[in-house]
Structures are given as structure tokens and as C-alpha cells.
N, C-alpha and C positions, 0 to 999 in steps of 0.2 A: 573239201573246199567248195564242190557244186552243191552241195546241200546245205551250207550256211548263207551261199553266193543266193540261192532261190528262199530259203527262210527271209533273208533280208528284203528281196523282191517283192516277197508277200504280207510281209509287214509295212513295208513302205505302203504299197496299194492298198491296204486296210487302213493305213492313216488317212493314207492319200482321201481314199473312200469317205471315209468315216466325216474330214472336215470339210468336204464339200456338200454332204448332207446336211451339214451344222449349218451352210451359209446362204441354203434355201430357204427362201420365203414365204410362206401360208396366211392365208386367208380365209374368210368364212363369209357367204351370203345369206341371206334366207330369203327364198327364191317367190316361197308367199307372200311372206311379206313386200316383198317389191312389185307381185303382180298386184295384188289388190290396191296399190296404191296407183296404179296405170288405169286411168280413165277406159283405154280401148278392152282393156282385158276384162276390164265389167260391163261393158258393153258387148262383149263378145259370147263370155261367162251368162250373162241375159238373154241373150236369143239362143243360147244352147237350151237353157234353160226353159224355155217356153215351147219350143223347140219338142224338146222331151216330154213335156207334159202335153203339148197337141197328139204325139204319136201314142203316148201312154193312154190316152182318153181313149183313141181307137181303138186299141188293141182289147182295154177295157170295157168298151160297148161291145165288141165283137164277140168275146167271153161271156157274157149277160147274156148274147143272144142264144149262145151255145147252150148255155143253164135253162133260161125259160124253155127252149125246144124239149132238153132233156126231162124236165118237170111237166111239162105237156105231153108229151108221151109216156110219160108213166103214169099220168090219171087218167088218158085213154087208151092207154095198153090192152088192155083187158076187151074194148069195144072194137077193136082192128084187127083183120085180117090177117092172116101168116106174112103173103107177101107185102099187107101195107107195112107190117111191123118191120120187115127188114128195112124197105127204102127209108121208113122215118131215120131209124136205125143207121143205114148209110150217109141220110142227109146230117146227120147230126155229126157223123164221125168226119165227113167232109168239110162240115162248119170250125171242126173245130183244127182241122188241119191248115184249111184256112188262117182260121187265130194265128196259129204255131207258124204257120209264115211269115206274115207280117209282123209280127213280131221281132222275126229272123231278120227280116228285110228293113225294119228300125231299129231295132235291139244291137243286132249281131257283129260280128267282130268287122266284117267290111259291109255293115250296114249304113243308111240314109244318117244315122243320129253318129254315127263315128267320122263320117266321109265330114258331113258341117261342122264336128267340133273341129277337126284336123283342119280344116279352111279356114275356120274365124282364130282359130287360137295360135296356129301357127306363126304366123305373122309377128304376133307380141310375142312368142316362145323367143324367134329368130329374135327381134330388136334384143329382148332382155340377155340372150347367150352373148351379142354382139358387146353391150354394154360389157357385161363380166370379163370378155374377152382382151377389151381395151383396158379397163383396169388392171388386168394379169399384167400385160405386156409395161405399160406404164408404169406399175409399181414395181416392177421385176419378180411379182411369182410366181412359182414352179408350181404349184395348187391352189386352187379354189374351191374350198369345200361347200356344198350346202344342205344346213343346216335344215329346211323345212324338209326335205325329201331323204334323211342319212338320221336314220335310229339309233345309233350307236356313237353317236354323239353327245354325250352326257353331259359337259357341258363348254361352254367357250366363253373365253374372255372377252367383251364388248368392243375393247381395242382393237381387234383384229378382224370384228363385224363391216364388210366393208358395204353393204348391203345400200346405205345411202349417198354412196359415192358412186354406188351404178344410180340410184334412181338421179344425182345432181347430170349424169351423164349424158342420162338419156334424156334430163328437161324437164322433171317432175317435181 
């Protein structure tokens, strides 16, 4: 009797289970799509952008200089002294340590060109989650997929793209 009394249990909960998965709601954004069409976020997207290529140029003059020194010391290699040969030597491995920093200090994971995009872009990040967030809760659903950022997405029905009911949201 307790082992039909608990099969029933667990049948019931797997129905149970099973139709209230049915009566969850999904949706899809694409999350590109909606920032390119946000004024601030190509304004943003723009001075990162310029941004990267100030630091790039430096890092790039600074590497040119490391070259010429190198090229200069090997066609008067031959004309230098034991000790001038090392310091050229050292000046070069210096310069170019140099580079490799700055580069670090633009480049690098909590570097100057990450610290600015996380400042300018954040902000629109924030609005545009806000927006999706209000549509979830308003339409009633339990996911939001998106679609620009999720590979494995093969494909989706346009009906369920709800991608310009955030941008009508947010005022776009």
C-alpha cells in the first residue's frame, strides 16, 4: 500500500512538474541589435573606440623605437666596445620592457582601455537589462533569452523577438 501510496506521489509531482513548465513564458532579445540602435551606446562604442587607437599608436611608436635601436646596434655592433655593447644591449631590453608595460597598463585585463569601456558602456548595459527586466515582469516571463550573445540558438520565431518592445521602453 506505501509503494503505490508514493508511486502515486510521484506521479502526481511529475504531472504536477511537467504542466507548469508548459505554462512558462519565453522570450528572445537580441541585445545588439537593441544597443546599436541606442544613440548613447554609439557614443560610448566611439570614444572607446578612439580611445584604443590613441593607446594603440603609443604602444606602436614605442615598439618602432625598440626596432630602430635594435637595427642601430647591429650595424654598429661590430664598431662598440664589450661594455658599450652590453648597455646598448640593456637599453634596448629596457625599452622594450617598457613597451610590454604600457601596453599592460592599456591593454591588460584591469587596464586604462578596460577601466573606460566599463564606465561608458555600463550605464547603457544597466538601462538596456532594466528595460528587458520590465518586459519580463510585465509580460509574465520566466526567461529571456538573447539571441546576439547565445550560439546555440539556431533559430527563433520573430513573434517571440521581443527586442523592440525593450527599445519602445526605453524611448528609442
Amino acid at each position: 500500500m506505501r509503494k503505490i501510496f508514493l508511486a502515486a506521489t510521484a506521479a502526481a509531482a511529475l504531472l504536477l512538474g511537467a504542466s507548469a513548465a508548459q505554462a512558462q513564458k519565453y522570450a528572445v532579445i537580441d541585445s545588439e541589435y537593441i544597443l546599436h540602435k541606442m544613440p548613447k551606446y554609439k557614443q560610448a562604442q566611439d570614444q572607446v573606440d578612439k580611445l584604443a587607437a590613441g593607446y594603440q599608436k603609443e604602444v606602436d611608436d614605442l615598439y618602432k623605437k625598440v626596432d630602430e635601436m635594435f637595427r642601430t646596434f647591429q650595424a654598429e655592433k661590430m664598431l662598440l666596445t664589450e661594455e658599450m655593447r652590453r648597455r646598448r644591449e640593456t637599453e634596448i631590453v629596457d625599452k622594450e620592457k617598457e613597451a610590454k608595460e604600457l601596453q599592460r597598463t592599456y591593454f591588460g585585463p584591469e587596464g586604462a582601455l578596460f577601466k573606460k569601456r566599463e564606465e561608458l558602456l555600463k550605464p547603457v548595459q544597466d538601462m538596456l537589462f532594466n528595460g528587458v527586466k520590465d518586459i519580463a515582469t510585465e509580460g509574465g516571463y520566466a526567461v529571456i533569452f538573447d539571441a546576439a550573445n547565445n550560439p546555440s540558438l539556431i533559430y527563433i520565431n520573430p513573434r517571440y523577438d521581443k527586442s523592440d518592445d525593450v527599445l519602445k521602453r526605453l524611448g528609442f
